[in-house]
VOMI-843439 format. One record per residue (C-alpha): residue number from 0; residue in three letters; y, x, z. Coordinates in pm, 1 decimal. Layout:
<recs>
+-----+------+----------+----------+----------+
! seq ! type !    north !     east !       up !
+-----+------+----------+----------+----------+
! NUM !  ALA !        Y !        X !        Z !
...
+-----+------+----------+----------+----------+
</recs>
This chain:
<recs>
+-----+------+----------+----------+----------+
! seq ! type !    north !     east !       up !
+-----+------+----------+----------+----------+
!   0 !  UNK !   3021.8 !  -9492.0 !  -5827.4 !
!   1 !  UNK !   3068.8 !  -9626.2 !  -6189.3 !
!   2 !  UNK !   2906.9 !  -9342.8 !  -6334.6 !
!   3 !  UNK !   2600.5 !  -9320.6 !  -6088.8 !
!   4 !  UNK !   2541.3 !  -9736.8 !  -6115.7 !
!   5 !  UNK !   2549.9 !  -9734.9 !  -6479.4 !
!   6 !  UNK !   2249.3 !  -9429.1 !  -6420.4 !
!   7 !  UNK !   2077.7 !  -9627.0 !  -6154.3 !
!   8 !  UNK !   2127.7 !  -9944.8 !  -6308.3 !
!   9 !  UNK !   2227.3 ! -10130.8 !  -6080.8 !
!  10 !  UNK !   2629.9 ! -10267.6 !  -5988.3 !
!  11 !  UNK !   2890.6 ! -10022.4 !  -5811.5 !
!  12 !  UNK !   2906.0 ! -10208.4 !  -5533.1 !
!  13 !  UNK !   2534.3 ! -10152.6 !  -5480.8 !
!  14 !  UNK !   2622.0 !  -9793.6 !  -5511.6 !
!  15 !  UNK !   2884.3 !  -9870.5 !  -5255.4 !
!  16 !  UNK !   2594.7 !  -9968.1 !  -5014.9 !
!  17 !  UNK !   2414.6 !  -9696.8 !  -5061.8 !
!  18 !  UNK !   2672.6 !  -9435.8 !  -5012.4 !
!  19 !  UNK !   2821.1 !  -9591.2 !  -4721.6 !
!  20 !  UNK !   2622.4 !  -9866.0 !  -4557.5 !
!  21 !  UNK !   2226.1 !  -9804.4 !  -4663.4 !
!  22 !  UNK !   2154.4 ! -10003.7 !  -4356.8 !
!  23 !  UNK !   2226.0 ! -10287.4 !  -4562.0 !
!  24 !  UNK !   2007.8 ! -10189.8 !  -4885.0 !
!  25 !  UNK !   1589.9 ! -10173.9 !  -4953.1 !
!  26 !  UNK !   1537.8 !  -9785.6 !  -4830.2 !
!  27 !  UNK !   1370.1 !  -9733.1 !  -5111.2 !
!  28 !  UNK !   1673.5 !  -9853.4 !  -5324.4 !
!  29 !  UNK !   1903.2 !  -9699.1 !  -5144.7 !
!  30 !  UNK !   1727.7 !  -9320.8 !  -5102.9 !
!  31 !  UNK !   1693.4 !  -9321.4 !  -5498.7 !
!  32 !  UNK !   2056.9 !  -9391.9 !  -5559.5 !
!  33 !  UNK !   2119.2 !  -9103.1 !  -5314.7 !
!  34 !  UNK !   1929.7 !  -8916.8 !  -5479.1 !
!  35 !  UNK !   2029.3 !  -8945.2 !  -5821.0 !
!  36 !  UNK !   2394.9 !  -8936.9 !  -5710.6 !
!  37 !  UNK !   2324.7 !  -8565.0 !  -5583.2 !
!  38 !  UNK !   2138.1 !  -8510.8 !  -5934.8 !
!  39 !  UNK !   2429.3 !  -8586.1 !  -6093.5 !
!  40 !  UNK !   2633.1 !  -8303.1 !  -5882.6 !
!  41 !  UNK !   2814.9 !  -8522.5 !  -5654.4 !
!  42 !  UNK !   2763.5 !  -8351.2 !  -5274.7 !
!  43 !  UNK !   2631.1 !  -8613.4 !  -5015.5 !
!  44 !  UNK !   2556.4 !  -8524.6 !  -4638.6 !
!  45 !  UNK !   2175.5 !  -8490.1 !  -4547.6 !
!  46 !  UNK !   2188.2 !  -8772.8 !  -4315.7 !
!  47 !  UNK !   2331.0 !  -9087.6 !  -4454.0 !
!  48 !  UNK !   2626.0 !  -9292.5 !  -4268.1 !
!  49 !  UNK !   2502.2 !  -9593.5 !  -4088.6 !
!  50 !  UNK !   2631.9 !  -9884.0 !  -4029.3 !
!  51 !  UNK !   2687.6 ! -10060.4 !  -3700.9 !
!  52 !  UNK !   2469.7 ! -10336.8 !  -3651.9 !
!  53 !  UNK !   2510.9 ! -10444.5 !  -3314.5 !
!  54 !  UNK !   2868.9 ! -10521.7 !  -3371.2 !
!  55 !  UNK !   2952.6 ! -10863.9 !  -3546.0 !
!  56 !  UNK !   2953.2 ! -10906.1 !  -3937.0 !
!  57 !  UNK !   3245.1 ! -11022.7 !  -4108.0 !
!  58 !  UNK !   3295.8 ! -11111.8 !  -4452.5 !
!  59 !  UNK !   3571.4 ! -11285.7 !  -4609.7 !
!  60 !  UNK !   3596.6 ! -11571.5 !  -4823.6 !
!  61 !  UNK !   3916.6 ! -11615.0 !  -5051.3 !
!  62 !  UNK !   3957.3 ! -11973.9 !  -5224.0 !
!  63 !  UNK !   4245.6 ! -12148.0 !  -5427.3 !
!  64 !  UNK !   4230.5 ! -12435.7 !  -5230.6 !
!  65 !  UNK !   4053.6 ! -12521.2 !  -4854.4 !
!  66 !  UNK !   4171.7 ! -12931.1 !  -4856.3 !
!  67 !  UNK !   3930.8 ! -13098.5 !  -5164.2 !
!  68 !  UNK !   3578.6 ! -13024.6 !  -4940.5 !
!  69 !  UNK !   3458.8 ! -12805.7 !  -5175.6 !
!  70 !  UNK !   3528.7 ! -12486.6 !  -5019.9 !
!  71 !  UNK !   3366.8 ! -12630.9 !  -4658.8 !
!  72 !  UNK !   3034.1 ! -12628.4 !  -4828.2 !
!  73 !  UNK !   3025.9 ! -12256.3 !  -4989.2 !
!  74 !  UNK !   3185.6 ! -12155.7 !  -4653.4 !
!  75 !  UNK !   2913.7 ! -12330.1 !  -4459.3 !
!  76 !  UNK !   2645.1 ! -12191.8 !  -4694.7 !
!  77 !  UNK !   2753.1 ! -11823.8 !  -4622.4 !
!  78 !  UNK !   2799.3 ! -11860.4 !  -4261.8 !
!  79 !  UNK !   2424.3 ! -11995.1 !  -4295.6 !
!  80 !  UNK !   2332.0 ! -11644.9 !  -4432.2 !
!  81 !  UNK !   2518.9 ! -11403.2 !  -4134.7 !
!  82 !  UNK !   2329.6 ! -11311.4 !  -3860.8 !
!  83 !  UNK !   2416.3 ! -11492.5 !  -3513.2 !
!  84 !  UNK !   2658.1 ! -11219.7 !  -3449.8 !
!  85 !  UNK !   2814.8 ! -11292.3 !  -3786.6 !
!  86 !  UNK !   3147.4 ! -11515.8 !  -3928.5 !
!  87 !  UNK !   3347.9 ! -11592.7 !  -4230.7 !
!  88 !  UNK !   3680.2 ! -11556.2 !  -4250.3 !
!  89 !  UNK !   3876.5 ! -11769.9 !  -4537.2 !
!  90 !  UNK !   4220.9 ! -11736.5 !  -4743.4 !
!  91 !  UNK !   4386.8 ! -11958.7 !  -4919.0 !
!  92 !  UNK !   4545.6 ! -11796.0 !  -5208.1 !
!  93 !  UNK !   4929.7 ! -11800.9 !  -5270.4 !
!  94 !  UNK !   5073.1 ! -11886.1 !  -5577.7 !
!  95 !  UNK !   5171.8 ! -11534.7 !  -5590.8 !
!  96 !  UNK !   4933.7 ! -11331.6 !  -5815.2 !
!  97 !  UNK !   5067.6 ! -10976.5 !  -5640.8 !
!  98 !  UNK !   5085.1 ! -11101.4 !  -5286.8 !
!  99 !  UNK !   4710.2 ! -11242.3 !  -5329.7 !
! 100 !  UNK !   4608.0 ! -10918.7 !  -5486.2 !
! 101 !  UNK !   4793.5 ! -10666.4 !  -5218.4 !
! 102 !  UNK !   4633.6 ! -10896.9 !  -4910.3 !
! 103 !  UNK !   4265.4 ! -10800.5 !  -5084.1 !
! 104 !  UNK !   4380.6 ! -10470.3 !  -5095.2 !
! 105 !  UNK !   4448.2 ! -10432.9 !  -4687.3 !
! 106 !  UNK !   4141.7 ! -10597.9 !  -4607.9 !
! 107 !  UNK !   3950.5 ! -10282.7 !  -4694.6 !
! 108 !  UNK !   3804.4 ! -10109.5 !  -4405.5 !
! 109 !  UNK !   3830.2 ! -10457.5 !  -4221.3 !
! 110 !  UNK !   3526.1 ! -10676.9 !  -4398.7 !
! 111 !  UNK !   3203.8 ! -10615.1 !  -4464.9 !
! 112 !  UNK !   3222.2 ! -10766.7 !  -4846.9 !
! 113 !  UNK !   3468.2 ! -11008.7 !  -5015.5 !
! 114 !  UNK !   3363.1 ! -11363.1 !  -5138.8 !
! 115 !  UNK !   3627.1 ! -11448.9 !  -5455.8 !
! 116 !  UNK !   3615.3 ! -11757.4 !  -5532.4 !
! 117 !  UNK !   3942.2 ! -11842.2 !  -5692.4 !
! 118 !  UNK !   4095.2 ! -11718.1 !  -6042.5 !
! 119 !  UNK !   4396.3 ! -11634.1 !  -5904.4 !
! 120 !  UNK !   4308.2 ! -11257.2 !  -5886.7 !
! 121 !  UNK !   4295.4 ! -11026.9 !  -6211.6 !
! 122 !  UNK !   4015.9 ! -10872.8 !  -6318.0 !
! 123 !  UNK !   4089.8 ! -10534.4 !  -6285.5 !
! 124 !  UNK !   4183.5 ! -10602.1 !  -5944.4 !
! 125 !  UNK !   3852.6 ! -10724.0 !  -5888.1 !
! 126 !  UNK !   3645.9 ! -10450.3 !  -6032.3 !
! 127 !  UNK !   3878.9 ! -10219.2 !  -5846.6 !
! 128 !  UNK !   3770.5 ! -10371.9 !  -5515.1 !
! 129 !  UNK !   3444.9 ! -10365.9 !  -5620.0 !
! 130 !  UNK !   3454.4 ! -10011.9 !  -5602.6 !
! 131 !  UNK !   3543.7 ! -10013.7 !  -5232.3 !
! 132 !  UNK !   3366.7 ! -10270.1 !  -5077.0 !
! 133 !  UNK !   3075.6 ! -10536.9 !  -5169.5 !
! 134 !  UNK !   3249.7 ! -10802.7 !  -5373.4 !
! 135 !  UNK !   3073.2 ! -11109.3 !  -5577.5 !
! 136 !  UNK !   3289.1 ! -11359.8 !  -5803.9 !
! 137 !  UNK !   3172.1 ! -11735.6 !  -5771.0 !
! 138 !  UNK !   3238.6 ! -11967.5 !  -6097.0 !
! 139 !  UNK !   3295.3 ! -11703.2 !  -6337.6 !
! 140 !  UNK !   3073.9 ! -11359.5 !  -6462.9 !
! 141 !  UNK !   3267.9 ! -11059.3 !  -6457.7 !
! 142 !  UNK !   3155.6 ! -10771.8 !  -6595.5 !
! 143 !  UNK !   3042.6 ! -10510.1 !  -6378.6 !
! 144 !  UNK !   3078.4 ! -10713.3 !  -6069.7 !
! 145 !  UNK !   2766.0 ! -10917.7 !  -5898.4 !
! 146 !  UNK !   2852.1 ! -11309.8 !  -5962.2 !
! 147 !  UNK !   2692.5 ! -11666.3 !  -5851.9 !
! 148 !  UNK !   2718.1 ! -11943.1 !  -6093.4 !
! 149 !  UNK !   2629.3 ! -12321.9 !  -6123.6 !
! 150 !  UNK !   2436.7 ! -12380.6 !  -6457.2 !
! 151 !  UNK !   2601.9 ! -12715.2 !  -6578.5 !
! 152 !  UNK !   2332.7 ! -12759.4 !  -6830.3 !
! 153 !  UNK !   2042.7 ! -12877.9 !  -6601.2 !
! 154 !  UNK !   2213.9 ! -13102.9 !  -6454.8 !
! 155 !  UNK !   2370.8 ! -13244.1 !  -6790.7 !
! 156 !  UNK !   2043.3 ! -13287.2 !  -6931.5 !
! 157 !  UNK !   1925.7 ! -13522.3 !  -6683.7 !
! 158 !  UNK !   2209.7 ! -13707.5 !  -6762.2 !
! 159 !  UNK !   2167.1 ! -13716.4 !  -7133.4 !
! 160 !  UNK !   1798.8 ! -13809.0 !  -7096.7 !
! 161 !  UNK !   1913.0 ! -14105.3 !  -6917.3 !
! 162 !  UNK !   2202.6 ! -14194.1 !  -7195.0 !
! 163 !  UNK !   2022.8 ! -14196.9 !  -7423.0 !
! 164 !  UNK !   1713.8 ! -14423.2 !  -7265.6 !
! 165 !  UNK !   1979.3 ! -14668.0 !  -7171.4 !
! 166 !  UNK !   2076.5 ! -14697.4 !  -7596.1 !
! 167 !  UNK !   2415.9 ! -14481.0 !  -7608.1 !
! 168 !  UNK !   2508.0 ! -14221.0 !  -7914.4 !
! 169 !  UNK !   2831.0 ! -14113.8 !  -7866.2 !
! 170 !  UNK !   2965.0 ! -13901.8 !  -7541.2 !
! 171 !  UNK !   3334.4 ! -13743.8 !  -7551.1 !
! 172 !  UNK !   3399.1 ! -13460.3 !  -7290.5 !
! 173 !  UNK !   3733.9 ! -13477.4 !  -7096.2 !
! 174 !  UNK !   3865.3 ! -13114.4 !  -7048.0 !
! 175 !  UNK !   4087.1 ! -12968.8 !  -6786.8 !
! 176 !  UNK !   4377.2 ! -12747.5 !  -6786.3 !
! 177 !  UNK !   4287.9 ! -12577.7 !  -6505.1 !
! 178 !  UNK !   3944.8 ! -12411.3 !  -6411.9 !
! 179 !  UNK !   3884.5 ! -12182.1 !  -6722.4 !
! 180 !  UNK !   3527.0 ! -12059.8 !  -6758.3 !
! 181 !  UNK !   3406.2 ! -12381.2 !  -6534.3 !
! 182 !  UNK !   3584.4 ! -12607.4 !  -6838.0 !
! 183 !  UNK !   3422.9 ! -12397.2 !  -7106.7 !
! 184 !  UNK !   3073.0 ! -12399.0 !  -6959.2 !
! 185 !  UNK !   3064.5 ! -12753.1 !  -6892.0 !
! 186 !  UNK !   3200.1 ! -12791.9 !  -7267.1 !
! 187 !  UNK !   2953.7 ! -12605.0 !  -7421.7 !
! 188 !  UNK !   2662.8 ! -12708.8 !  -7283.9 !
! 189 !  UNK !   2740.1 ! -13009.7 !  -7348.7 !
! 190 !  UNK !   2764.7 ! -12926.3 !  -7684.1 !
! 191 !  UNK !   2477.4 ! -12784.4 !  -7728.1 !
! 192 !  UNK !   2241.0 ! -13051.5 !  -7534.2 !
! 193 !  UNK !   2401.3 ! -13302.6 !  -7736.8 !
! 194 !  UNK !   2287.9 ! -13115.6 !  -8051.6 !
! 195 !  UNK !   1927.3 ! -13072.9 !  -7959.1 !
! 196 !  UNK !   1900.3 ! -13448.6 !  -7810.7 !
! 197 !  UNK !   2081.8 ! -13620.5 !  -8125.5 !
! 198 !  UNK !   2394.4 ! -13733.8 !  -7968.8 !
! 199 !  UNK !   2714.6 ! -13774.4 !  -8101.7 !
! 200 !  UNK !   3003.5 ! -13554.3 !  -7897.3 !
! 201 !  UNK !   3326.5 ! -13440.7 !  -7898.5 !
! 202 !  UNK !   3629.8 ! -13353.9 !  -7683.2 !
! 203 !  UNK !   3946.0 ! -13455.2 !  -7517.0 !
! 204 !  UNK !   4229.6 ! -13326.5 !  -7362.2 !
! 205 !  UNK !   4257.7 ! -13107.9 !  -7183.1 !
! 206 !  UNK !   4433.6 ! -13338.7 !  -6865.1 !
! 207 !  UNK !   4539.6 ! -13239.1 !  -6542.7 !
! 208 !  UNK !   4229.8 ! -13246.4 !  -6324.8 !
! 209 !  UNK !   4347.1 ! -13543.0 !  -6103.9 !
! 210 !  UNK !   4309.3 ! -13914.5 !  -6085.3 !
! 211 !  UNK !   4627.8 ! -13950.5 !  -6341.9 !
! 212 !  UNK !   4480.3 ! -13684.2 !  -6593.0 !
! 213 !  UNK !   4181.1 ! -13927.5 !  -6607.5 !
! 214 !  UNK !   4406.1 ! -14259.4 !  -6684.4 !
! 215 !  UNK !   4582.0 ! -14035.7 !  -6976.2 !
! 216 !  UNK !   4256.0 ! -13974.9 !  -7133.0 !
! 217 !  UNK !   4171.0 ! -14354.4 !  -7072.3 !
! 218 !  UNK !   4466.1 ! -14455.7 !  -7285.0 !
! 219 !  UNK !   4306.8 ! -14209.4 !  -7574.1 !
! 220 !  UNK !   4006.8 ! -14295.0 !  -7524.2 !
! 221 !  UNK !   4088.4 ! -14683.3 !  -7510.0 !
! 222 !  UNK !   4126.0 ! -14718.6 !  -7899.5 !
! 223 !  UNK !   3767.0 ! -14601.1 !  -7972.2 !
! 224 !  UNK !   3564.8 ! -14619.4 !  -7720.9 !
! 225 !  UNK !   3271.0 ! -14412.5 !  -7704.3 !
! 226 !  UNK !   2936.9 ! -14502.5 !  -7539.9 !
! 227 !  UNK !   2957.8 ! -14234.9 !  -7230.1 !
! 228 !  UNK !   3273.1 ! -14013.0 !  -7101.5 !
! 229 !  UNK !   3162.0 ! -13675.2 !  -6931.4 !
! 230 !  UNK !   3468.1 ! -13550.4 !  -6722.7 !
! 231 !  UNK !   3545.0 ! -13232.9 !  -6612.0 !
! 232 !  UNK !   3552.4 ! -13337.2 !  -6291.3 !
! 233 !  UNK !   3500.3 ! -13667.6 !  -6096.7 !
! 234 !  UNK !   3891.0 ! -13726.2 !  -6030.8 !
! 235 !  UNK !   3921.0 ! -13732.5 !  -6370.5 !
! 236 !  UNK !   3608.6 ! -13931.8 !  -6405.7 !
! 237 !  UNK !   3769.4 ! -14164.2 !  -6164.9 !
! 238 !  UNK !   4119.3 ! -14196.9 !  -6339.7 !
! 239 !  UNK !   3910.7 ! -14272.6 !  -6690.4 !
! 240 !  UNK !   3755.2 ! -14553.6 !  -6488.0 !
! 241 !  UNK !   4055.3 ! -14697.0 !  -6339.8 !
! 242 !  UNK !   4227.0 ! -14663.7 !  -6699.1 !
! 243 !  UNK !   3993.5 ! -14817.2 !  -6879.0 !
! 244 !  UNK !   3884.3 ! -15119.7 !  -6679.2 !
! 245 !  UNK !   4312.8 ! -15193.2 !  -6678.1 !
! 246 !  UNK !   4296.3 ! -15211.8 !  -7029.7 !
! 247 !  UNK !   3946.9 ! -15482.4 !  -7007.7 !
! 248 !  UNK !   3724.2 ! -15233.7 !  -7128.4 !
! 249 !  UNK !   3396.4 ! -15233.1 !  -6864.4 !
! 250 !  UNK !   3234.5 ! -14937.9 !  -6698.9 !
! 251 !  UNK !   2960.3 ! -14906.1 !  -6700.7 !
! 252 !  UNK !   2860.1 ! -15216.0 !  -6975.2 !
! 253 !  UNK !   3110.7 ! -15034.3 !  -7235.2 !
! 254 !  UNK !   3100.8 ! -14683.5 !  -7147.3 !
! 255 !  UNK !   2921.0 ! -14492.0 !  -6905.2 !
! 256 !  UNK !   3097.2 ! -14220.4 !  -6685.9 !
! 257 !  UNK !   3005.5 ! -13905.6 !  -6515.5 !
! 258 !  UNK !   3210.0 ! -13675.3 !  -6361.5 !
! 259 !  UNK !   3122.7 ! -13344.0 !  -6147.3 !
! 260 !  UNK !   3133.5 ! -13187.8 !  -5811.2 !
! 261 !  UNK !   3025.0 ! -13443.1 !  -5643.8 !
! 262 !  UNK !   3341.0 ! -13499.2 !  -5433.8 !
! 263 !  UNK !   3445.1 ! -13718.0 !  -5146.9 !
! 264 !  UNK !   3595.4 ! -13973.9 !  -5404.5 !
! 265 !  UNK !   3301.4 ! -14022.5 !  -5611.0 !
! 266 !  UNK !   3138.3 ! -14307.3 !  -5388.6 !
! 267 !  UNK !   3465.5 ! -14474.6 !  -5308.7 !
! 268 !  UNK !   3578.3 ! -14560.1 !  -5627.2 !
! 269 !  UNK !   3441.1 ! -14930.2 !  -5815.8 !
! 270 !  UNK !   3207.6 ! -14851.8 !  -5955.9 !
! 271 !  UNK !   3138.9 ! -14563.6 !  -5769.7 !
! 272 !  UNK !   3109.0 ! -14264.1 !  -5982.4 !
! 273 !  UNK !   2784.5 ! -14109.1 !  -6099.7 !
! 274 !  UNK !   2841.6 ! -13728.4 !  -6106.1 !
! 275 !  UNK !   2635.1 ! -13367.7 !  -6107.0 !
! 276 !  UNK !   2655.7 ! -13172.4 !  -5809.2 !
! 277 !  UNK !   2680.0 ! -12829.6 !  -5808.4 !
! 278 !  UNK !   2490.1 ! -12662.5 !  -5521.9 !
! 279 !  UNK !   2777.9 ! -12521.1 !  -5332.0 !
! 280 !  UNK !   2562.3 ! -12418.7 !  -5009.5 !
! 281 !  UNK !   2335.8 ! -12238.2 !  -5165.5 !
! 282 !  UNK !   2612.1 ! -12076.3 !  -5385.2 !
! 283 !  UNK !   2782.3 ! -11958.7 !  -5055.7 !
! 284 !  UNK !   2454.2 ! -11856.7 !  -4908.0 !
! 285 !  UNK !   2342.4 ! -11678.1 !  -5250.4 !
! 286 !  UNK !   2680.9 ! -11477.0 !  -5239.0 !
! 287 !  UNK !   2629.8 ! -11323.1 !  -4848.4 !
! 288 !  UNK !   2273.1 ! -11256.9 !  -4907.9 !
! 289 !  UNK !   2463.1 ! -11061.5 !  -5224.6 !
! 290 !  UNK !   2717.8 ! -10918.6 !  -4993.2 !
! 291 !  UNK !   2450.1 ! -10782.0 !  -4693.9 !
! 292 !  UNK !   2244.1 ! -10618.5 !  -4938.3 !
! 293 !  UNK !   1967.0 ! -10896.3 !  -4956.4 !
! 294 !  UNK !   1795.8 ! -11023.1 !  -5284.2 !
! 295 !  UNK !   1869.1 ! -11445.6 !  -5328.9 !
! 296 !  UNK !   1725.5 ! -11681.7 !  -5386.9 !
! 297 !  UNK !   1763.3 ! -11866.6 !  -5733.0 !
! 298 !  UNK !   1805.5 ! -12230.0 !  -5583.4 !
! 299 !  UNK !   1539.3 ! -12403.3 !  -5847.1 !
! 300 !  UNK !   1282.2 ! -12628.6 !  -5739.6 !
! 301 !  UNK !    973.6 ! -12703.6 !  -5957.6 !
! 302 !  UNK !   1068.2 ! -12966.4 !  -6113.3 !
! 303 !  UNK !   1432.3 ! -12779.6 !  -6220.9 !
! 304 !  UNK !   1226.0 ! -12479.5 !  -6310.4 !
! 305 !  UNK !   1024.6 ! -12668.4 !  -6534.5 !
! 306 !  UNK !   1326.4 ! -12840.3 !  -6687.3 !
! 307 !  UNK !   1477.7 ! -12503.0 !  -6747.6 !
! 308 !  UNK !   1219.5 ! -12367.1 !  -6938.0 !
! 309 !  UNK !   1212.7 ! -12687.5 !  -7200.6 !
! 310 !  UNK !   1574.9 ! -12603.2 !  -7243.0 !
! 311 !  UNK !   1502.3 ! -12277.1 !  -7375.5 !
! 312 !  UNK !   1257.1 ! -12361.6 !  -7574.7 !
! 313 !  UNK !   1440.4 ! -12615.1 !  -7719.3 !
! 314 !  UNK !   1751.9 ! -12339.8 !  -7786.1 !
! 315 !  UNK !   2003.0 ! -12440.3 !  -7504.5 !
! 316 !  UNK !   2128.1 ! -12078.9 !  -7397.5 !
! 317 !  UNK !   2144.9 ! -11917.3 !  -7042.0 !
! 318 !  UNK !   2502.3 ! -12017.1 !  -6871.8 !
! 319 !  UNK !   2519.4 ! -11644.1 !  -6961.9 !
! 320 !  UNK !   2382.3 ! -11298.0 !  -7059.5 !
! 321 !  UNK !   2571.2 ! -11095.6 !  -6753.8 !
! 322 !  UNK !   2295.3 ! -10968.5 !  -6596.2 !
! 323 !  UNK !   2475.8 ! -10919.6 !  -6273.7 !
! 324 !  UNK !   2487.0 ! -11323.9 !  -6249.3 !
! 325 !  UNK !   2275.4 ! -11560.8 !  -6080.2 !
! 326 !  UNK !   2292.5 ! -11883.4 !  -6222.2 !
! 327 !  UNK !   2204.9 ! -12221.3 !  -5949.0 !
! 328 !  UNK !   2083.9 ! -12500.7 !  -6116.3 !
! 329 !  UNK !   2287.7 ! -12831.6 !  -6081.7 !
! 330 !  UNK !   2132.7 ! -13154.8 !  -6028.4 !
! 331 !  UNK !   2233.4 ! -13519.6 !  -6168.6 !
! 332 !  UNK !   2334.4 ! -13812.9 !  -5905.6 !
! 333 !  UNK !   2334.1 ! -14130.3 !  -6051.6 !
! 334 !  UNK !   2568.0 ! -14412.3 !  -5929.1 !
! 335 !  UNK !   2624.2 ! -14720.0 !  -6060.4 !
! 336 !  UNK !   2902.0 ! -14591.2 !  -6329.5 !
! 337 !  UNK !   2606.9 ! -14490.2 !  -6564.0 !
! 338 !  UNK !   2478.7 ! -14861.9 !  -6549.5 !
! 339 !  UNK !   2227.2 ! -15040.4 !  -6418.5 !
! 340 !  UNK !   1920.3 ! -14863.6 !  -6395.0 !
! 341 !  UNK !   1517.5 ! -14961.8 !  -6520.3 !
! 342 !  UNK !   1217.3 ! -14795.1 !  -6438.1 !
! 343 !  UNK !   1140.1 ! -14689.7 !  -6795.4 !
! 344 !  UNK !   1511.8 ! -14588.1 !  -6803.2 !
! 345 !  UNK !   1472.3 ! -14352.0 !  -6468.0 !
! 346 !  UNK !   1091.0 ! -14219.6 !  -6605.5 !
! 347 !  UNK !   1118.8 ! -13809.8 !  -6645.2 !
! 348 !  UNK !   1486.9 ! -13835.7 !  -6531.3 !
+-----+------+----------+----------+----------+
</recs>
């Protein structure tokens, strides 16, 4: 399969599809990748397997974590996405690398595709799967293997926009220990927007991704003070808040914060946190249109289209160059940690 998708040009689990399920693939796709498997001397039957559609679909969704939200809406996206005669089954990984990995392995033969949305499984185990069943990776590319990512930069340069109309300089990214490619993306695109809009950045930590990671990079942060914080995520965001406001230094009049995800304890907090969301619906629904054989849909609307293309003209790069990843634009909500907010200050934002 390997061999005949780097041929066709397409991924081996596409190959997958057409082999076993072309049901589930474009005819015309799926006949041509026949085809050029027998080309290449591999003996296929004259009449394709099919699939059996009147039975239910089942995919499976694997996660790190079901109890911060986050999960619910990339679950609820790719239920969206089944037929009626369709559900998603989730696991929560163990902290056991091999037990995670050998539970993927039985569930061959038993799922229509695999959703993998945690690091907690190797890549070679991945790719592996991917050999045997449909399989995309949310929240990091991997080669060879279809993936769905959010592009932190769109969102981000909302944000900036509006920094920098409000009269701030200086940002400082908090990083994580945790979440590896999520904490370099964010990171770097940061970087880079900062760059191209004149902004003074740097980084921080990296801090536990939790309310008390964000007071420890308060009491860093606390002896010079930049203008804006950008946090890995908005518990963080929330512990830099709490932090610094103990120590009389006032958010948002001092420093502006923004955090990400756009979690359950963004609003709570005082003053509630301003923060990008990533689009985790449409992620979910992006991945089992993936799964079933279906081209996606890339999430933009006009106005983030647009937005996109003045960041490439500008030089900000594509979240990445995998060509097997679709990259979901993220979008900036603003809440009353970035400040009050003018009209001239909201224009274009």
């Amino acid at each position: 399969m390997i061999d005949v998708a780097a041929r066709a040009g397409v991924s081996p689990s596409t190959v997958s599809r057409a082999l076993n399920n072309p049901d589930r693939l474009n005819s015309q796709t799926a006949t041509r990748i026949r085809s050029l498997a027998r080309s290449m001397g591999y003996p296929l039957p004259d009449h394709p397997p099919s699939s059996d559609t009147t039975g239910p679909v089942m995919i499976t969704f694997l996660v790190q974590d079901t109890s911060n939200g986050i999960s619910s809406q990339i679950l609820a996206g790719a239920q969206e996405a089944l037929p009626e005669q369709g559900a998603v089954g989730i696991i929560e990984a163990g902290a056991e690398l091999g037990r995670t990995e050998d539970l993927l392995e039985s569930l061959v033969g038993h799922t229509r595709g695999i959703i993998l949305a945690t690091d907690q499984v190797r890549a070679p185990t991945a790719r592996r799967l991917g050999r045997r069943l449909p399989l995309v990776v949310l929240n990091r590319p991997m080669e060879d293997l279809p993936s769905v990512l959010p592009d932190a930069s769109t969102g981000l340069a909302q944000a900036l926009e509006l920094l920098l109309r409000q009269g701030r300089r200086s940002v400082v990214y908090i990083a994580s220990r945790v979440g590896a490619w999520s904490d370099r993306s964010r990171w770097e695109s940061l970087q880079a927007l900062s760059r191209a809009m004149g902004l003074e950045c740097r980084r921080t930590g990296p801090v536990d991704p939790t309310v008390e990671g964000g007071r420890h990079a308060a009491a860093v942060l606390e002896r010079q003070p930049p203008d804006a914080v950008v946090a890995y995520n908005d518990l963080i965001a929330a512990g830099v808040i709490l932090g610094l406001q103990s120590k009389g230094i006032t958010v948002p009049d001092r420093v502006g914060v923004l955090g990400f995800d756009n979690t359950m304890v963004a609003p709570v907090v005082k003053p509630a946190v301003a923060t990008i969301r990533i689009p985790r619906r449409t992620i979910g629904h992006a991945a089992a249109d993936i799964l079933l054989g279906r081209k996606p849909e890339n999430g933009q609307s006009r106005q983030q289209s647009a937005l996109i293309a003045r960041l490439r003209k500008v030089g900000i790069p594509p979240v990445t160059e995998d060509p097997g990843a679709l990259a979901l634009p993220t979008s900036l909500i603003i809440r009353d940690s970035l400040g009050t907010l003018t009209s001239s200050a909201l224009e274009g934002v």
